[in-house]
C-alpha positions as CSV (number, residue, x, y, z in Angstrom):
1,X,0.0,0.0,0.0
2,X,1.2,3.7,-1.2
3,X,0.6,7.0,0.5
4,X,1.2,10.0,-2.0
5,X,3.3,12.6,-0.1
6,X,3.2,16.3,-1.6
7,X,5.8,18.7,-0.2
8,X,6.1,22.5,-0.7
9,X,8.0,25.6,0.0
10,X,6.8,29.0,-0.9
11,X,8.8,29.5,-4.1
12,X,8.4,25.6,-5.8
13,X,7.4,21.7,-4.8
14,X,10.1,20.0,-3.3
15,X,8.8,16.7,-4.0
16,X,5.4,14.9,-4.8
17,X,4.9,11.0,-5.4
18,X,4.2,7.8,-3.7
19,X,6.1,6.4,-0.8
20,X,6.2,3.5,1.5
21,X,6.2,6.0,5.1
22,X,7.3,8.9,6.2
23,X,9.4,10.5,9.6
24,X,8.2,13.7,10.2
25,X,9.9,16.5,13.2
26,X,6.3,17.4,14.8
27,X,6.3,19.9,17.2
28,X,5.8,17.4,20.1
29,X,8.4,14.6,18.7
30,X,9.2,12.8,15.7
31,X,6.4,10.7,14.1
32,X,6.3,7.9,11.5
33,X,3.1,8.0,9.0
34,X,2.1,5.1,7.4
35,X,-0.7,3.9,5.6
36,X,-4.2,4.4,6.9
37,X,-2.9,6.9,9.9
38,X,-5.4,9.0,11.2
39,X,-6.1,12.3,10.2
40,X,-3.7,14.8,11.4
41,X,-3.0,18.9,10.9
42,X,-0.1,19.4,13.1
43,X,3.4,22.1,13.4
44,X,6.1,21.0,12.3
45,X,9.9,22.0,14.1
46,X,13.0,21.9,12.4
47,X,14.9,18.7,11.5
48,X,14.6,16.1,8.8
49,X,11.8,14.9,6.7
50,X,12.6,11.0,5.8
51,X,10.8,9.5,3.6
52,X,11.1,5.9,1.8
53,X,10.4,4.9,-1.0
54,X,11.2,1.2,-3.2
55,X,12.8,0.7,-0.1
56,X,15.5,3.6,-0.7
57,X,15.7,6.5,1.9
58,X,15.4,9.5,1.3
59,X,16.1,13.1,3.5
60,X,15.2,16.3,3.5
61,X,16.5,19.4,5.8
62,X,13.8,21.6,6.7
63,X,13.4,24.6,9.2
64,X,9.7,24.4,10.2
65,X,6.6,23.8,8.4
66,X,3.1,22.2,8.5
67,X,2.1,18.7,8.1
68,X,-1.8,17.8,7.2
69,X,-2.6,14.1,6.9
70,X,-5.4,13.1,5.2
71,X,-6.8,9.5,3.5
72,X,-3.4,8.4,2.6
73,X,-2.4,11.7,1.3
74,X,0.3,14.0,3.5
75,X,0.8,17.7,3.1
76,X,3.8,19.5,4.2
77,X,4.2,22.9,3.9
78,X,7.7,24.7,4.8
């Protein structure tokens, strides 16, 4: 099962396709999303947004953002 994962800064998209999971830096700890998580809007703090997909890892650096998660679909704004 895929979740689509759509990121975004202000100036461009950083990266949107289908992934196995995802880490996220949420404001109150790090959390893993996976498929069929509940739906979530949350803060996100600075840190690293790992995602995998076809079992390759993949990172990115980010300084703060917004996560929403929603029928197998994450958001991140930074």
């Amino acid at each position: 099962m895929k979740l689509t994962l759509h990121i975004r800064s202000l100036q461009e998209g950083l990266f949107s396709g289908e992934i196995d999971r995802v880490r996220l830096p949420g404001a109150k700890g790090k959390f893993e999303v996976r498929w069929n998580h509940s739906p979530l809007i949350t803060i996100l703090n600075p840190g690293e947004i790992i995602y995998y997909q076809d079992q390759e890892e993949y990172c990115i650096q980010v300084g703060g953002g917004i996560a929403q998660v929603e029928n197998n679909t994450i958001y991140v704004w930074l």
